[in-house]
C-alpha atoms as a printed R data frame, in Angstrom:
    type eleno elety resid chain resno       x       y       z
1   ATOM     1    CA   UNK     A     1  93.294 108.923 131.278
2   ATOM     2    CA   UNK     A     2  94.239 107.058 128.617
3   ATOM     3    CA   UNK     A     3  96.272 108.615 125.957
4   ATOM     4    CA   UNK     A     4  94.830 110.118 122.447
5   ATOM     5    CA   UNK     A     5  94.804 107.994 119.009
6   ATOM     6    CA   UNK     A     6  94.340 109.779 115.913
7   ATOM     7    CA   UNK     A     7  92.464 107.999 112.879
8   ATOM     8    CA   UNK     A     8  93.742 109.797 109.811
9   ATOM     9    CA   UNK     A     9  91.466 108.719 106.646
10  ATOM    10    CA   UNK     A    10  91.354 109.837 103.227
11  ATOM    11    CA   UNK     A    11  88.612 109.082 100.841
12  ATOM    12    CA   UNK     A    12  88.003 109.519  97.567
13  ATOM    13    CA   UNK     A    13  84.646 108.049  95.527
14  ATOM    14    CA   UNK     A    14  83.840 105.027  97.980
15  ATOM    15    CA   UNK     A    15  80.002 105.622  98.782
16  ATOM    16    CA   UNK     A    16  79.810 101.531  98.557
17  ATOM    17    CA   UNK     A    17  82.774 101.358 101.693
18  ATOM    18    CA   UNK     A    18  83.426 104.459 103.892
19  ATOM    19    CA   UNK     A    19  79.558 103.616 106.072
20  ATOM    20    CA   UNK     A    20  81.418 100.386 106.928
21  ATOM    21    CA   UNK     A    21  84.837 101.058 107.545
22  ATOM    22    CA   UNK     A    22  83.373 104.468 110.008
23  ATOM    23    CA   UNK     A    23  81.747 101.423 111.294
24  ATOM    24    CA   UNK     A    24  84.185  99.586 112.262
25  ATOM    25    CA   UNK     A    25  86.062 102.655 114.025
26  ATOM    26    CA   UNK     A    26  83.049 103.950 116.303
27  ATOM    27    CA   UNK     A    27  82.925 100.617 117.729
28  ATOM    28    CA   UNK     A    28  86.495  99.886 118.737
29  ATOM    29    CA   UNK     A    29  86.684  98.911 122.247
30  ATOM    30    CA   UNK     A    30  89.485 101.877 122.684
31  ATOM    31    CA   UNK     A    31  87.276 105.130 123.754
32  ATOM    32    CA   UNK     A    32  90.002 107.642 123.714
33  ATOM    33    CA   UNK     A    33  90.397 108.728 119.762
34  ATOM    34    CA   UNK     A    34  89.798 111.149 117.151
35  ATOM    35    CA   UNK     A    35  88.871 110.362 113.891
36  ATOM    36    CA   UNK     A    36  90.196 113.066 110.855
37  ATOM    37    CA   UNK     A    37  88.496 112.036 107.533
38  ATOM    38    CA   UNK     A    38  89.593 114.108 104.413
39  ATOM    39    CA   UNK     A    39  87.541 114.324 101.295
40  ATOM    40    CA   UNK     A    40  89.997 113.916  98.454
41  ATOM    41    CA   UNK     A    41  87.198 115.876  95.879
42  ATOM    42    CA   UNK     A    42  84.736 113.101  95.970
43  ATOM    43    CA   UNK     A    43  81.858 113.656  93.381
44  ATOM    44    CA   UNK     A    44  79.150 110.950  94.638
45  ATOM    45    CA   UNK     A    45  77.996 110.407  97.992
46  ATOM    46    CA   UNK     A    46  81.018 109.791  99.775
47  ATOM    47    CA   UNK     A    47  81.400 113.342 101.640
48  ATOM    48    CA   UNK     A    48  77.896 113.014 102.428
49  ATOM    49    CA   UNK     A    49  78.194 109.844 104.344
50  ATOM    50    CA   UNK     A    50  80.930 111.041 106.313
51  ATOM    51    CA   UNK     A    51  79.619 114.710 107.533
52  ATOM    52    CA   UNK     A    52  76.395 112.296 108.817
53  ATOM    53    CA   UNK     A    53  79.070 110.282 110.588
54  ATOM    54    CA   UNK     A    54  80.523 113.489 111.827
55  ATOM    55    CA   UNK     A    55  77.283 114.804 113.048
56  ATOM    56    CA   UNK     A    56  76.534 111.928 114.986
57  ATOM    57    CA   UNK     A    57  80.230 111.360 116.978
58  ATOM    58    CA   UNK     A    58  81.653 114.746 118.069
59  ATOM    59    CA   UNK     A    59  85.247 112.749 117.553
60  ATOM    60    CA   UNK     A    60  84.556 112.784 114.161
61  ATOM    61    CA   UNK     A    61  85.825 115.716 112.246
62  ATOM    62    CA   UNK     A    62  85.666 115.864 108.268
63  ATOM    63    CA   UNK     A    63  87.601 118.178 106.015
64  ATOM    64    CA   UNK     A    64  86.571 118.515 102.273
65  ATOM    65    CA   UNK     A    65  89.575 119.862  99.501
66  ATOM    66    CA   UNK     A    66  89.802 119.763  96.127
67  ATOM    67    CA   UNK     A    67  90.933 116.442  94.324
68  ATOM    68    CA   UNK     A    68  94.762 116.803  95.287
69  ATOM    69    CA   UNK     A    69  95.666 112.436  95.918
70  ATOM    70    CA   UNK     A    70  96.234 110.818  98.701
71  ATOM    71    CA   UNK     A    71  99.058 111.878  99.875
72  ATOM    72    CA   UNK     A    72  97.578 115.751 100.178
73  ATOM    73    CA   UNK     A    73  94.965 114.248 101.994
74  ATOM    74    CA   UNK     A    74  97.323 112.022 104.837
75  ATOM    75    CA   UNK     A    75  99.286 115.399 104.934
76  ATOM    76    CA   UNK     A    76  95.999 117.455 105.939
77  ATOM    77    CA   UNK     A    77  95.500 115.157 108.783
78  ATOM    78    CA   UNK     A    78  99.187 115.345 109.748
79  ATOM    79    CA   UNK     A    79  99.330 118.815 110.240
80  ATOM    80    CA   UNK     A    80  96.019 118.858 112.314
81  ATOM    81    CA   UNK     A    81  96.343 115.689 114.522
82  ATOM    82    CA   UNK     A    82  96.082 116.069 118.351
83  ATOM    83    CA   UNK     A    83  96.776 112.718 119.423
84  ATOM    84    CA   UNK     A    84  99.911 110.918 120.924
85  ATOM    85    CA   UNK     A    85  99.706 107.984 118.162
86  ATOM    86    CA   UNK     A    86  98.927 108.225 114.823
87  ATOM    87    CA   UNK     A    87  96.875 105.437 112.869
88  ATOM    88    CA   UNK     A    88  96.387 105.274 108.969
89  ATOM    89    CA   UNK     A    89  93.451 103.638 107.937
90  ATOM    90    CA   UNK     A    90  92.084 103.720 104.057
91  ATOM    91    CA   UNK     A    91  88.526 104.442 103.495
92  ATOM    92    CA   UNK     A    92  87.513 101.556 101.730
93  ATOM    93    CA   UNK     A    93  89.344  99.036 104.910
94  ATOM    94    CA   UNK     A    94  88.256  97.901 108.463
95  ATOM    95    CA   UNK     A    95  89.506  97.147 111.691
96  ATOM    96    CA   UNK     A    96  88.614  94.727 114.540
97  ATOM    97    CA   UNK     A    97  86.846  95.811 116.858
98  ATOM    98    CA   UNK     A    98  90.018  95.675 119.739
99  ATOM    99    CA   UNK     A    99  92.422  96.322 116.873
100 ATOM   100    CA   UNK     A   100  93.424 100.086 118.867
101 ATOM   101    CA   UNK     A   101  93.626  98.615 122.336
102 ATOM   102    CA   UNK     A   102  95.572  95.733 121.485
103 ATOM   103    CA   UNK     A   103  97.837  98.049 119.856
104 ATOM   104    CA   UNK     A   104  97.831 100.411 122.108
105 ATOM   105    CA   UNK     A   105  97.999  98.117 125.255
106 ATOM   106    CA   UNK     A   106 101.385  96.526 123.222
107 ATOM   107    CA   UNK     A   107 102.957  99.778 122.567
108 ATOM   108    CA   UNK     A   108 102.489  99.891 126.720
109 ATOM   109    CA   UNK     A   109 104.174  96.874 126.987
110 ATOM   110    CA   UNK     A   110 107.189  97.202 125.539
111 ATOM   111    CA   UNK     A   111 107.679 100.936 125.118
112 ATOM   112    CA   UNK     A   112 108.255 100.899 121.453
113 ATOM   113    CA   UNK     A   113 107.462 103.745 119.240
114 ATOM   114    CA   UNK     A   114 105.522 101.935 116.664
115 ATOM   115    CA   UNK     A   115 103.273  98.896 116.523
116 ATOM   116    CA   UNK     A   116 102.172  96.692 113.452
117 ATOM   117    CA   UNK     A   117 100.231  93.805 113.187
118 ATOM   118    CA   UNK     A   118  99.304  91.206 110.523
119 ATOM   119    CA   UNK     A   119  96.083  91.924 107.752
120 ATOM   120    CA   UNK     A   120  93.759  89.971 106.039
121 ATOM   121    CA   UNK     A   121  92.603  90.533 102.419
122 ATOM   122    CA   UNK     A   122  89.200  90.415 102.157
123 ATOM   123    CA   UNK     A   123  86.806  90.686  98.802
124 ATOM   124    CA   UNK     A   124  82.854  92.101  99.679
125 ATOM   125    CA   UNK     A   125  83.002  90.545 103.017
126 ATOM   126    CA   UNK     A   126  84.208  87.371 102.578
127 ATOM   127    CA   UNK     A   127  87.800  86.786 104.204
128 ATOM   128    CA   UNK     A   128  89.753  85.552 101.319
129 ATOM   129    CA   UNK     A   129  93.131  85.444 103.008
130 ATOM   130    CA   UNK     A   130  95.395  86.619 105.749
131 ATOM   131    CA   UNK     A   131  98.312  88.393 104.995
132 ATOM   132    CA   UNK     A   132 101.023  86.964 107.620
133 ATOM   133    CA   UNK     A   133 104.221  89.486 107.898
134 ATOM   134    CA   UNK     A   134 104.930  87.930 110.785
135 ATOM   135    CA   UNK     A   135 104.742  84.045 111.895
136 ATOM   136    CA   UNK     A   136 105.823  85.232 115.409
137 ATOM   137    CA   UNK     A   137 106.110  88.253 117.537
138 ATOM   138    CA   UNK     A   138 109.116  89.990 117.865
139 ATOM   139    CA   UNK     A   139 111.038  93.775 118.782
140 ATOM   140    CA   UNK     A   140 114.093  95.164 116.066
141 ATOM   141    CA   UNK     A   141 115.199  98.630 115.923
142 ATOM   142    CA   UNK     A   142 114.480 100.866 112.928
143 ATOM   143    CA   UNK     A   143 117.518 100.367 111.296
144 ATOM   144    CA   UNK     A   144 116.819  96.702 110.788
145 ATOM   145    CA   UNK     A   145 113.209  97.872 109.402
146 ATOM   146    CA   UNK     A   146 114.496 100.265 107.128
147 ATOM   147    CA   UNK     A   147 116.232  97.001 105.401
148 ATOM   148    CA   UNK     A   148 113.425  95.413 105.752
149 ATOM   149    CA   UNK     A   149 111.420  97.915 103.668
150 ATOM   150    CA   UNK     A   150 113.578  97.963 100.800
151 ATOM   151    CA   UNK     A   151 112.783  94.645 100.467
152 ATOM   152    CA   UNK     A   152 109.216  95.381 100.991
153 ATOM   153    CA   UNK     A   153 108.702  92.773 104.047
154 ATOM   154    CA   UNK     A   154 108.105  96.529 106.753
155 ATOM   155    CA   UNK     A   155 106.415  98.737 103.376
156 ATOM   156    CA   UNK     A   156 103.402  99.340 103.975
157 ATOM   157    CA   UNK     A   157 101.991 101.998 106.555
158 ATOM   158    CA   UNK     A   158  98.733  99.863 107.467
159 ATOM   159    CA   UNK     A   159  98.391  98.107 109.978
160 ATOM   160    CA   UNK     A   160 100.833 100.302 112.123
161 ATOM   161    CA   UNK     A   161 100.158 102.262 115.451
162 ATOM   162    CA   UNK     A   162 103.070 105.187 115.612
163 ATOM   163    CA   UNK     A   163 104.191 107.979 118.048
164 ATOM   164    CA   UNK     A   164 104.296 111.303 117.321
165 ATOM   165    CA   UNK     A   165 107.761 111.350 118.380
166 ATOM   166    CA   UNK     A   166 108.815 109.847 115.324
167 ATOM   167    CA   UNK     A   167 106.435 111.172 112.868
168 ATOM   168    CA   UNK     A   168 107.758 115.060 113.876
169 ATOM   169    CA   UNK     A   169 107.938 116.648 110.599
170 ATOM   170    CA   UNK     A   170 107.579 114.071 107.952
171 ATOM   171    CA   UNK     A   171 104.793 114.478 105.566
172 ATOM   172    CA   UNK     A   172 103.958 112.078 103.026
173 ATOM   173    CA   UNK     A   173 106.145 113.203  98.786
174 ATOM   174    CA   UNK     A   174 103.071 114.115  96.770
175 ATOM   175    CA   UNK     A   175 104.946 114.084  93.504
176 ATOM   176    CA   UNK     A   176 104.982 110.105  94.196
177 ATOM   177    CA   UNK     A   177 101.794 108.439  93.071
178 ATOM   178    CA   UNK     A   178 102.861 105.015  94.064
179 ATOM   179    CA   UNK     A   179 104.954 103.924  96.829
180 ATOM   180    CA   UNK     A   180 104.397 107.003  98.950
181 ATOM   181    CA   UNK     A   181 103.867 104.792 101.567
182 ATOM   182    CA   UNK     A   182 107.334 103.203 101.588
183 ATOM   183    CA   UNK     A   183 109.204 106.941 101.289
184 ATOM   184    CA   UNK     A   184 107.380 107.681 104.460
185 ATOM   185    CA   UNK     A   185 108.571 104.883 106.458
186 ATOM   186    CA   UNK     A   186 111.921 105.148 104.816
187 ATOM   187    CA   UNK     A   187 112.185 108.823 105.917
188 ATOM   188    CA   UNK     A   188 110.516 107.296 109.626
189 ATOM   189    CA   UNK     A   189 113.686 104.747 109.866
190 ATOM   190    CA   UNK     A   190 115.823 106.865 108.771
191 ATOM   191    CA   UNK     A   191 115.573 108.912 112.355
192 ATOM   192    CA   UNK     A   192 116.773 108.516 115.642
193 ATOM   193    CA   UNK     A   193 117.172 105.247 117.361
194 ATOM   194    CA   UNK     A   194 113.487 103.104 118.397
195 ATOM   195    CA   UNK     A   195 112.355 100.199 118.802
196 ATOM   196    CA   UNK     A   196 109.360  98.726 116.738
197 ATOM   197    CA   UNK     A   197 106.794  95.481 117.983
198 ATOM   198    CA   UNK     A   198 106.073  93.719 115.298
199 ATOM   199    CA   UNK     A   199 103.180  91.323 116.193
200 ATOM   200    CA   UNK     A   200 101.232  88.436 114.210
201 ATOM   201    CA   UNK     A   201  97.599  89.277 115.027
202 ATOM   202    CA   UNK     A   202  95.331  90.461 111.786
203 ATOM   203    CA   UNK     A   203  93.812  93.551 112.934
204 ATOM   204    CA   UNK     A   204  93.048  95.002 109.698
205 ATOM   205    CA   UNK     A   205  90.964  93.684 106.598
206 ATOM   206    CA   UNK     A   206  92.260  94.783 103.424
207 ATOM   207    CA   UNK     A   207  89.638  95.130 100.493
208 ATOM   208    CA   UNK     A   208  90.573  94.030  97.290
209 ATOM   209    CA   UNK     A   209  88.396  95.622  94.611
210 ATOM   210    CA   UNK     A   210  88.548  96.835  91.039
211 ATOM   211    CA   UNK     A   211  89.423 100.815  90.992
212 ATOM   212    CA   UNK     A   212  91.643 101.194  93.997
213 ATOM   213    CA   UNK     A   213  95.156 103.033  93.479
214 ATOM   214    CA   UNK     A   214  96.768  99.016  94.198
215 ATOM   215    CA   UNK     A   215  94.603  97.688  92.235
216 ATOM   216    CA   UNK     A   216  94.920  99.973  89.207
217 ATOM   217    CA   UNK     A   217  97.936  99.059  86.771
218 ATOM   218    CA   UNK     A   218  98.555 102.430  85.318
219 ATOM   219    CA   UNK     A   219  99.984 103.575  89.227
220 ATOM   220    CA   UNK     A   220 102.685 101.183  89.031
221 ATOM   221    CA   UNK     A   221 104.552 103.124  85.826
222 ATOM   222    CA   UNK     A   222 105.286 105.014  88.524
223 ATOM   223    CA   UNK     A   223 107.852 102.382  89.905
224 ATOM   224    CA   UNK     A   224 110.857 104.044  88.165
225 ATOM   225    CA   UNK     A   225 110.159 107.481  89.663
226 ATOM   226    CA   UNK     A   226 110.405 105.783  93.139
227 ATOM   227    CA   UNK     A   227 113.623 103.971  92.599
228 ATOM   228    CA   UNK     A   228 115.111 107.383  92.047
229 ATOM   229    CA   UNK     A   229 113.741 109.060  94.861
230 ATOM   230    CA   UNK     A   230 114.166 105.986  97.187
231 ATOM   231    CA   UNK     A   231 117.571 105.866  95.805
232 ATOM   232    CA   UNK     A   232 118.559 109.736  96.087
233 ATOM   233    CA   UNK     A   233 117.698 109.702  99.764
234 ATOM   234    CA   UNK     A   234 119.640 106.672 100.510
235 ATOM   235    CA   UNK     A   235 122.837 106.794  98.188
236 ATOM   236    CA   UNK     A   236 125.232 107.855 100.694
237 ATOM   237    CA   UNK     A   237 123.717 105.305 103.112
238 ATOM   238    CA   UNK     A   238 126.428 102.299 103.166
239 ATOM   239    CA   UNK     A   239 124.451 100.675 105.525
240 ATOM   240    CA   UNK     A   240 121.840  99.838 103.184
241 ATOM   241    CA   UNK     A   241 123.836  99.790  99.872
242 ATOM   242    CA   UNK     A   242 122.978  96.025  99.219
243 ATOM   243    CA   UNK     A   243 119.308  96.255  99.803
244 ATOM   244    CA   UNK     A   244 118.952  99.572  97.910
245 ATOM   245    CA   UNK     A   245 119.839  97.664  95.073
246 ATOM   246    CA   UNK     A   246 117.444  94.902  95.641
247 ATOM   247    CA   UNK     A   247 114.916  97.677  95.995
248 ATOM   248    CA   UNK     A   248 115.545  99.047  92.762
249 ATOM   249    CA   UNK     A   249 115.303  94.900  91.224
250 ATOM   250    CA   UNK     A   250 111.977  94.063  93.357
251 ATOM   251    CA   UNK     A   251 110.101  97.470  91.622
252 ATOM   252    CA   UNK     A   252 111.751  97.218  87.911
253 ATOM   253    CA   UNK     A   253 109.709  93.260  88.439
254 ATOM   254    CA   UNK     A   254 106.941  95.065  89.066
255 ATOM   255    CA   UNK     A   255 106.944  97.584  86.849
256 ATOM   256    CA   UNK     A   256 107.245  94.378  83.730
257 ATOM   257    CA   UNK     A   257 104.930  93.011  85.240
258 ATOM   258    CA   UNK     A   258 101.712  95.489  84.913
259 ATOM   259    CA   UNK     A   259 103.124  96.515  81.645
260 ATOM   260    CA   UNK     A   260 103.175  92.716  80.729
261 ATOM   261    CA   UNK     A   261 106.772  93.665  79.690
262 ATOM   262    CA   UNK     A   262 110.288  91.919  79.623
263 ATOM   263    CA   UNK     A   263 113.156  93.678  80.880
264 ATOM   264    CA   UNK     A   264 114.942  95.716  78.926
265 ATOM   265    CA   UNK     A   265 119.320  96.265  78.284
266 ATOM   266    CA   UNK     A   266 118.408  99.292  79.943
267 ATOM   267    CA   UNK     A   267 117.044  98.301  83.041
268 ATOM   268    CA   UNK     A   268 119.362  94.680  83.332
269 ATOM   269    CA   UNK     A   269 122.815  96.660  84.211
270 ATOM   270    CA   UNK     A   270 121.623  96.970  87.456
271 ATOM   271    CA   UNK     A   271 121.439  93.056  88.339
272 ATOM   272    CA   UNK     A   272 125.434  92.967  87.987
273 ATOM   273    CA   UNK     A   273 125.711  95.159  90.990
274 ATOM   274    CA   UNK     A   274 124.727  92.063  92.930
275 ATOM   275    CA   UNK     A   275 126.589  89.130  93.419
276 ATOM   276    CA   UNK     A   276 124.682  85.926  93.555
277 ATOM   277    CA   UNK     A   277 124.870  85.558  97.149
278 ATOM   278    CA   UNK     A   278 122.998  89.500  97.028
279 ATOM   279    CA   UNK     A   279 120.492  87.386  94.898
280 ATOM   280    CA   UNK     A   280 119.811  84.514  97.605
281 ATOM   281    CA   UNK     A   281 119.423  86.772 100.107
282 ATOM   282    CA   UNK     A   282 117.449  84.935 103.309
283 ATOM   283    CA   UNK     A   283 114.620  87.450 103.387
284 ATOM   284    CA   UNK     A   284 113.986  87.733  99.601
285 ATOM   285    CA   UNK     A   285 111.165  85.521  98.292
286 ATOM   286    CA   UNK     A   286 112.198  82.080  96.221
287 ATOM   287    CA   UNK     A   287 110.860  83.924  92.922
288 ATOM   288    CA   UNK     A   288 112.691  86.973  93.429
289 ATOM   289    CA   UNK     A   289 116.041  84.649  94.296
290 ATOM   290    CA   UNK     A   290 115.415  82.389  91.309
291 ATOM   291    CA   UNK     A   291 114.513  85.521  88.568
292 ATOM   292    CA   UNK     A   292 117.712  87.730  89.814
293 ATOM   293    CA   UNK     A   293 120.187  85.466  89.672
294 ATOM   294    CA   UNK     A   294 118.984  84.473  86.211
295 ATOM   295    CA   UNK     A   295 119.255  88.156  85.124
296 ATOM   296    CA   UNK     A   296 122.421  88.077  86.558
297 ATOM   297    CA   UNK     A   297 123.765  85.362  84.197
298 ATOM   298    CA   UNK     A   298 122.088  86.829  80.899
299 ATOM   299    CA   UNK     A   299 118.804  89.122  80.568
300 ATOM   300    CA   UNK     A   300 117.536  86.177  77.925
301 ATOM   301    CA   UNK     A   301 117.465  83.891  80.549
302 ATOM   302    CA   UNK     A   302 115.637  86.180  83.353
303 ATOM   303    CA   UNK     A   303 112.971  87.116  80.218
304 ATOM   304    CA   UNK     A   304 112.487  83.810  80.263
305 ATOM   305    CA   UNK     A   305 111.623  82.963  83.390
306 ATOM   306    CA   UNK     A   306 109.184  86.163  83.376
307 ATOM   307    CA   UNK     A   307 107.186  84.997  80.338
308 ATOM   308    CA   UNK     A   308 106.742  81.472  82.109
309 ATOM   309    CA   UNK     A   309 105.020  83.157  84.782
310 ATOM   310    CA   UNK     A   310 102.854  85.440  82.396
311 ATOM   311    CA   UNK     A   311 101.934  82.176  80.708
312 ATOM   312    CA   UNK     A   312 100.951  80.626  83.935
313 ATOM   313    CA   UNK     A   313  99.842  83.311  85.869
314 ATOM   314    CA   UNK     A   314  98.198  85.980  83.796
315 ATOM   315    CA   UNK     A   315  98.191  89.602  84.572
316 ATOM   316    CA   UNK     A   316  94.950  91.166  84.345
């Protein structure tokens, strides 16, 4: 028998989504799952929607709390899992329909731990674009994620199949309102030796809409309160010293720019930690290369550069 996947989704106020995105998961072409929706305190019809769903697929279970964020929620459906893999999906996304058994049947392949896949970015049904991670398929070990993360190309925890094996006891920092994602998979990496498949299909469709915790621009204040906890788990970590660093420069740029803010004496020390090869790093983006090593030669000039782009590309 084909082993057990568990679906672990929170919700929270999506009436308008969650009838889609259960959807999408009762018809996947993999039989063998469980579904575990949590129902973050929702006050419209959202818990409603999902005890019908729950009454109508006996692999549906759904488990109402009081409003306690999303990362309460993920945690719930940690500690109650059954399955052998673990999938994250947000209540508001979707899958294809083979998006399980193609991860699933890849995991089988190559005997890695975890599985992740491209996504595309969709806007009330309409494919807007796909989100391409990867231009080809390829196997690295978690150590080579974990710098990947920091530089936020391995971040997010969608779309990505994983074993229990390496989940064990790591539950998701609920003092982090932004980012808790990243800790997670940080903390993941930061384990024993495996081997992850990363592969270019787009099995998941990412909604973009006004309201969700990415799309809301008072979350990402909270960018400074992950650099410290990103950076007191990792300090002693030579191994990713460099990239920590880079970390901490990737999240103060986005932290200016949802304040529509210019960098401040304070936060600029940290750019002459980094020499300018740090800056032209290969797997940093051209923007991030150009703006660093700008802040590196004077904060006036890096300002610069970020009120050019808030000129012409406004922040809304």
């Amino acid at each position: 028998m084909s082993e057990l996947i568990s679906i672990i989704i929170p919700v929270y106020n999506i009436e308008k989504y969650i009838a889609n995105c259960l959807e999408s998961v009762v018809s996947q072409t993999y039989n063998n799952i469980e579904v575990i929706v949590i129902d973050d305190g929702s006050n419209d019809k959202t818990g409603e929607i999902c005890d019908i769903y729950a009454s109508k697929y006996r692999f549906i279970q759904v488990h109402h709390q009081q409003n306690s964020g999303v990362s309460v929620a993920r945690n719930y459906g940690l500690n109650t899992y059954s399955g052998n893999w673990v999938f994250f999906l947000d209540g508001d996304d979707t899958l294809v329909s083979n998006a399980l058994e193609l991860a699933k049947k890849i995991a089988d392949d190559t005997k890695c731990l975890m599985v992740d896949f491209n996504f595309s970015r969709v806007t009330e049904g309409k494919t807007i674009s796909g989100f391409e991670f990867y231009t080809n398929s390829f196997i690295e070990d978690n150590i080579k994620c974990l710098n990947s993360t920091l530089l936020y190309k391995r971040a997010l925890i969608y779309p990505k199949l994983y074993h229990r094996s390496i989940i064990n006891h790591i539950r998701f920092n609920p003092k982090i309102t932004i980012g808790e994602d990243i800790v997670f998979n940080i903390e993941i990496y930061k384990g024993p030796h495996f081997n992850i498949s990363h592969n270019t299909e787009k099995i998941y469709l990412y909604l973009l809409r006004n309201g969700s915790a990415m799309q809301n621009s008072r979350t990402y204040c909270e960018y400074e309160r992950l650099n410290n906890v990103v950076t007191e788990y990792l300090s002693n970590d030579i191994e990713v010293n460099k990239n920590l660093i880079l970390f901490c420069c990737i999240n103060y740029y986005f932290k200016c720019i949802k304040e529509r803010a210019l960098l401040s004496s304070q936060y600029s020390k940290i750019y002459n930690r980094l020499s300018f090869k740090d800056c032209w790093d290969k797997d940093l983006s051209f923007k991030f290369k150009l703006l660093f090593s700008a802040y590196k030669l004077n904060r006036n000039l890096g300002n610069l550069l970020l009120y050019l782009r808030y000129k012409l590309f406004p922040v809304y």
